[in-house]
PAFI-547960 format. One record per residue (C-alpha): x, y, z; residue in one letter. Coordinates in steps of 0.05 Angstrom, whole numbers, padded with zeros to 5 digits, always signed. Example, Ala and Ser with C-alpha at 12.3 -4.5 7.8 and 13.67 -1.06 7.14 Angstrom:
% PAFI-547960
+00246-00090+00156a;+00273-00021+00143s;
This chain:
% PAFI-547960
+00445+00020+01653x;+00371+00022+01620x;+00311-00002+01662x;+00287-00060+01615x;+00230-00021+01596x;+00260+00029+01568x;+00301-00014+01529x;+00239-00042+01505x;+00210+00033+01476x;+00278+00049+01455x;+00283-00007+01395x;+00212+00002+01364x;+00233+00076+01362x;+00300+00059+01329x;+00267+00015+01281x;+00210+00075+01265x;+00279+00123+01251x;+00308+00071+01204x;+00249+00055+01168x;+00238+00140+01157x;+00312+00146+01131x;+00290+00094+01087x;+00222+00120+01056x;+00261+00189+01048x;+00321+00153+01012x;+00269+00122+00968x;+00230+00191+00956x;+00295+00230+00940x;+00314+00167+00884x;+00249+00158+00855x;+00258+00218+00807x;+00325+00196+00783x;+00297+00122+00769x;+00243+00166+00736x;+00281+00202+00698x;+00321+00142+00679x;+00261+00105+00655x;+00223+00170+00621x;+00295+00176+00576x;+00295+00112+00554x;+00215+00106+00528x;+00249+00176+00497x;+00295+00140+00463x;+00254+00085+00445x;+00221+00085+00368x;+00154+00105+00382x;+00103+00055+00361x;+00072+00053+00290x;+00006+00039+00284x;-00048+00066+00231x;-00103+00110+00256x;-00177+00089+00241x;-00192+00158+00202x;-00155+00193+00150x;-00146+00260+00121x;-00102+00281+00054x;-00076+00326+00024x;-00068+00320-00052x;-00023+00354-00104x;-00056+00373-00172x;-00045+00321-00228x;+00029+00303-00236x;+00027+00252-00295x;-00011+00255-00353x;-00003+00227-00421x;+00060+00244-00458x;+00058+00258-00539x;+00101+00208-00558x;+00067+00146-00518x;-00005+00164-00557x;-00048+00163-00501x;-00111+00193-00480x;-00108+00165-00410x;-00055+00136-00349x;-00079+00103-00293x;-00065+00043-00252x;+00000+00072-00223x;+00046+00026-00187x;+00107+00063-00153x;+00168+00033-00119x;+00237+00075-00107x;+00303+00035-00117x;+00365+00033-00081x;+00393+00087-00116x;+00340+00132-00091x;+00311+00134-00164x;+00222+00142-00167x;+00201+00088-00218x;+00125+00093-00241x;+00089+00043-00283x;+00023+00062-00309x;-00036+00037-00348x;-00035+00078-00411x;-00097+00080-00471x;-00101+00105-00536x;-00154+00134-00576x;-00174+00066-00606x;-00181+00036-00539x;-00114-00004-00534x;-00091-00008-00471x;-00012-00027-00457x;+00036-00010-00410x;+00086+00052-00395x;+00145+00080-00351x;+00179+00143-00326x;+00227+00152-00274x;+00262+00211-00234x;+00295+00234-00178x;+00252+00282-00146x;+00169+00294-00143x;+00179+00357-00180x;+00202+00322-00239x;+00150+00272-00245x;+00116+00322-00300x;+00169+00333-00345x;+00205+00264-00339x;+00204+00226-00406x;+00154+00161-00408x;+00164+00102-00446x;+00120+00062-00485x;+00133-00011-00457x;+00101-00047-00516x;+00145-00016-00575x;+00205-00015-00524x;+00210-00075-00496x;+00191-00147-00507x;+00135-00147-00462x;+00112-00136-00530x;+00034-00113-00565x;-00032-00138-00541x;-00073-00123-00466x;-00026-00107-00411x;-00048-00072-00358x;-00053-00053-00281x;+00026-00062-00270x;+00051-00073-00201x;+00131-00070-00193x;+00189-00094-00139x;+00248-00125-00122x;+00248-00198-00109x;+00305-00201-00064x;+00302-00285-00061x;+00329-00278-00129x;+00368-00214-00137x;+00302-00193-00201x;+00262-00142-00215x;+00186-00160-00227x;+00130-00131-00263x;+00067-00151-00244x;+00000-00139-00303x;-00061-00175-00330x;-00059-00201-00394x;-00130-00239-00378x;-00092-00278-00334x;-00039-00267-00283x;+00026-00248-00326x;+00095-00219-00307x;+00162-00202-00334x;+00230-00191-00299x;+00293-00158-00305x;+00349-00144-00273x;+00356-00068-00289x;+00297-00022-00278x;+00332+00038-00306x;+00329+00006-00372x;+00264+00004-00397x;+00277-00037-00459x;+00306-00097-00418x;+00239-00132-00387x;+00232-00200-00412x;+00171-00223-00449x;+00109-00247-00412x;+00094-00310-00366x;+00036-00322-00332x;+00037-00339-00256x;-00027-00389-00274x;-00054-00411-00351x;-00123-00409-00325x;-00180-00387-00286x;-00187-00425-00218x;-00249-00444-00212x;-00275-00410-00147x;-00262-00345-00195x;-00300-00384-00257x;-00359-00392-00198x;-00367-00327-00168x;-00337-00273-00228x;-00413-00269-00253x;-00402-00210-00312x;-00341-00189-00276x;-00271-00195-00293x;-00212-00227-00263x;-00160-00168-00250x;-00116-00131-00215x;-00057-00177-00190x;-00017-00158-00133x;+00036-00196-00099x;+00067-00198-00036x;+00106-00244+00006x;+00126-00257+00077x;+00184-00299+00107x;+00171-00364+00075x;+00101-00356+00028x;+00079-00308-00034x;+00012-00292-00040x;-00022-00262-00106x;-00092-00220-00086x;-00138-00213-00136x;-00209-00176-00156x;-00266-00190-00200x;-00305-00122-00201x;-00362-00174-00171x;-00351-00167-00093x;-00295-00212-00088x;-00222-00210-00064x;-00179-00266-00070x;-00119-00291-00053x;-00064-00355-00083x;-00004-00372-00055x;+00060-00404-00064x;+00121-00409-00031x;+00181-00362-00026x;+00223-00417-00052x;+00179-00433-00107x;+00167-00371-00138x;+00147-00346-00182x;+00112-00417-00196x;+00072-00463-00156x;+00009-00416-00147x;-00049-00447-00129x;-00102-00454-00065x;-00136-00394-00097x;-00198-00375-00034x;-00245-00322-00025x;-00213-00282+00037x;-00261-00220+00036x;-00334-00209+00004x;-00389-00153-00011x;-00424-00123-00056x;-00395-00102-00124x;-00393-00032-00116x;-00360-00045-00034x;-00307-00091-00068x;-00295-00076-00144x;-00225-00076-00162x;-00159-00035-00149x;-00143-00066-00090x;-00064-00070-00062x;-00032-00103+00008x;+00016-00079+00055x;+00053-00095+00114x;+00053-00039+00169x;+00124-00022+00191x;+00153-00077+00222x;+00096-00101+00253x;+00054-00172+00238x;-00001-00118+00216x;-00038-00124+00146x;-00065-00064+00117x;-00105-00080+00053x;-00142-00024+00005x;-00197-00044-00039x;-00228+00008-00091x;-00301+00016-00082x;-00363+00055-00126x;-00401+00107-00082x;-00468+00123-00078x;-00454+00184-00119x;-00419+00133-00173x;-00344+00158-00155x;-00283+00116-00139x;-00265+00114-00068x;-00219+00070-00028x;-00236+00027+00036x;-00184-00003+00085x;-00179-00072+00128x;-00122-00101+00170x;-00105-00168+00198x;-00063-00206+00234x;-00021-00235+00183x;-00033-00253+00110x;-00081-00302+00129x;-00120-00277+00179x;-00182-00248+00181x;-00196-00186+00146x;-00224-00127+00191x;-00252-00063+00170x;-00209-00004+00189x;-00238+00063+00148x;-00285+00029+00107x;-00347+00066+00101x;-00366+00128+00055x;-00367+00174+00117x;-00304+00142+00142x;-00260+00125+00079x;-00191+00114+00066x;-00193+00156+00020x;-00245+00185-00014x;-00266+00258-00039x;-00298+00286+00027x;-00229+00276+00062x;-00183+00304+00007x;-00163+00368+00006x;-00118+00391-00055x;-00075+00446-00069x;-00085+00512-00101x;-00128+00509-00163x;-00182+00458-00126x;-00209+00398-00138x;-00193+00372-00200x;-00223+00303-00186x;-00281+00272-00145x;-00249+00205-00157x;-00200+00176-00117x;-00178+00113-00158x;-00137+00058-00181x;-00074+00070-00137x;-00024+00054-00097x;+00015+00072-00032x;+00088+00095-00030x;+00121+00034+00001x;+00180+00043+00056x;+00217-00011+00018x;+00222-00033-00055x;+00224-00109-00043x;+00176-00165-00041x;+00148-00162+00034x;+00112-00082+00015x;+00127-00049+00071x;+00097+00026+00088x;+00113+00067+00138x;+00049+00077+00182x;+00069+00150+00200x;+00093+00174+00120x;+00026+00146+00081x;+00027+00180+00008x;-00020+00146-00044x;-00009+00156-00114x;-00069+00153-00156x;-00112+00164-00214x;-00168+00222-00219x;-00200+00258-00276x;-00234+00320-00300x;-00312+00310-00256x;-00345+00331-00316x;-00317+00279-00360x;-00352+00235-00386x;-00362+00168-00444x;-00334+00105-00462x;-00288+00088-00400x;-00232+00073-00436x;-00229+00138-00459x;-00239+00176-00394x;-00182+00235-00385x;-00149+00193-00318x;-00087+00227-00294x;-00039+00212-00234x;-00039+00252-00175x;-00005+00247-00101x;-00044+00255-00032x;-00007+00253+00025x;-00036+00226+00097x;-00037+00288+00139x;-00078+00260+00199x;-00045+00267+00272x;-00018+00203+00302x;+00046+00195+00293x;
């Protein structure tokens, strides 16, 4: 029988050999736990978030005036795809006698976007003759209707329930009869363009330039649209040239993440785009790629395809949204931005500048 000494070495020395099995069982599991854990972040959809620089690549002009619409320019695209998979463009178009209206075309496939047939909006539909222009299109789920966003001097839209058919938009409303007066008090020689909505779960919001500096932003709700806008604020403000017009909204992904894109005039007078995000559609505007050595998008980080740069202007656009419904959702790691350039060496009256439609596509490493 043990001394009691040595029963007293004898259990710390047991307890040191079970605690040893025990690291060692622990060792030889840790990898499979690893494993376990490195499979499922594998699995998992890796997280979408925009970079803070960009680089494009953009395609040679894809859109420019067709005979029968008259036109010496189209700009101002707005793209949206629908559930059938079909591309439906809306554009600015302007005749020789400085009339500006609105147009369509539609197709299947990028490589038709040349060659599909446009449509002359005024003479086809009853959206009808007089100044419509800068469209912005989607689906309003809410209410199972198309809308068609344009200024008209004012806020105006028309709806319909069948995009393939260009002749069946309705005539125009107006989302307001009048100016609000915080535009009346800050427009200065500016004008009050370039509508864009966009909605979340329960509110709409229209954003809106003034080529003086300012963007700003009404609201209604969900429920209540397309009436009810009011509350119109100044959200973001600069210069002229840093905020003139152009500008569009987007939610990133999934996320609560706000991407907004305002066109700006360089020092070198071309159109360029800078980029903000916030928390929400009312929060507070950050920059993202904002500045002329850091744009969004702008001519020293656009590269085009063969046959070179055919314009120094990146302008009047708008991004290829994930979705075609009211909330404008993009997909952080697919950015495309369709928009208008022109010929560097034109020149004139700017309603008779040569602006065609071309396509860059985000190729900076992230996602």
């Amino acid at each position: 029988m043990p001394s009691p000494a040595r029963r007293s070495r004898s259990r710390p020395l047991h307890a040191a050999v079970v605690l040893l099995l025990g690291l060692v069982i622990a060792l030889v599991a840790a990898p499979a736990s690893g494993e376990q854990a490195d499979g499922a972040a594998a699995g998992a959809p890796a997280e979408q978030r925009l970079p803070d620089s960009f680089q494009w690549s953009s395609s040679g002009p894809l859109i420019s005036p067709a005979p029968n619409i008259g036109s010496v320019a189209v700009k101002d695209p707005s793209v949206v795809q629908d559930e059938d998979g079909t591309w439906h463009v809306f554009f600015t178009r302007v005749d020789t006698r400085g009339d500006w209206g609105l147009a369509h075309t539609s197709f299947t496939d990028w490589s038709q976007a040349a060659t599909s047939p446009q449509t002359d909006l005024e003479a086809s539909s009853a959206i009808g003759p007089g100044y419509r222009a800068a469209p912005h299109a989607f689906y309003f789920a809410p209410r199972g209707e198309w809308y068609l966003v344009y200024q008209t001097g004012l806020p105006s839209f028309s709806t319909t329930t069948d995009p393939d058919d260009p002749t069946s938009w309705s005539a125009p409303r107006n989302f307001m009869d009048s100016v609000p007066d915080v535009v009346r008090q800050n427009i200065g020689n500016g004008h009050w363009l370039d509508f864009f909505v966009i909605c979340d779960d329960t509110m709409c919001y229209l954003f809106s330039a003034d080529d003086n500096g300012h963007v700003y932003r009404s609201e209604t709700t969900v429920a209540d649209f397309p009436a009810g806008f009011g509350n119109t604020r100044i959200v973001l403000e600069d210069s002229a040239n840093n905020l003139f017009e152009g500008g569009a909204v987007y939610r990133v992904g999934d996320s609560d993440t706000y991407l907004l894109i305002w066109e700006a005039i360089g020092s070198d007078g071309r159109r360029w785009y800078r980029s903000f995000t916030a928390e929400g559609l009312t929060g507070q505007w950050t920059p993202l790629a904002a500045t002329q050595d850091n744009p969004f998008a702008r001519a020293n980080n656009v590269t085009f395809d063969a046959g070179g740069a055919w314009t120094r202007d990146i302008s009047h656009g708008e991004l290829v949204r994930s979705t075609h419904d009211q909330t404008m959702a993009i997909d952080p790691c697919d950015l495309r931005l369709l928009y208008q350039g022109m010929d560097p060496s034109a020149g004139g009256d700017y309603s008779q500048l040569p602006w065609r439609l071309g396509l860059a596509t985000n190729t900076t490493d992230g996602c």
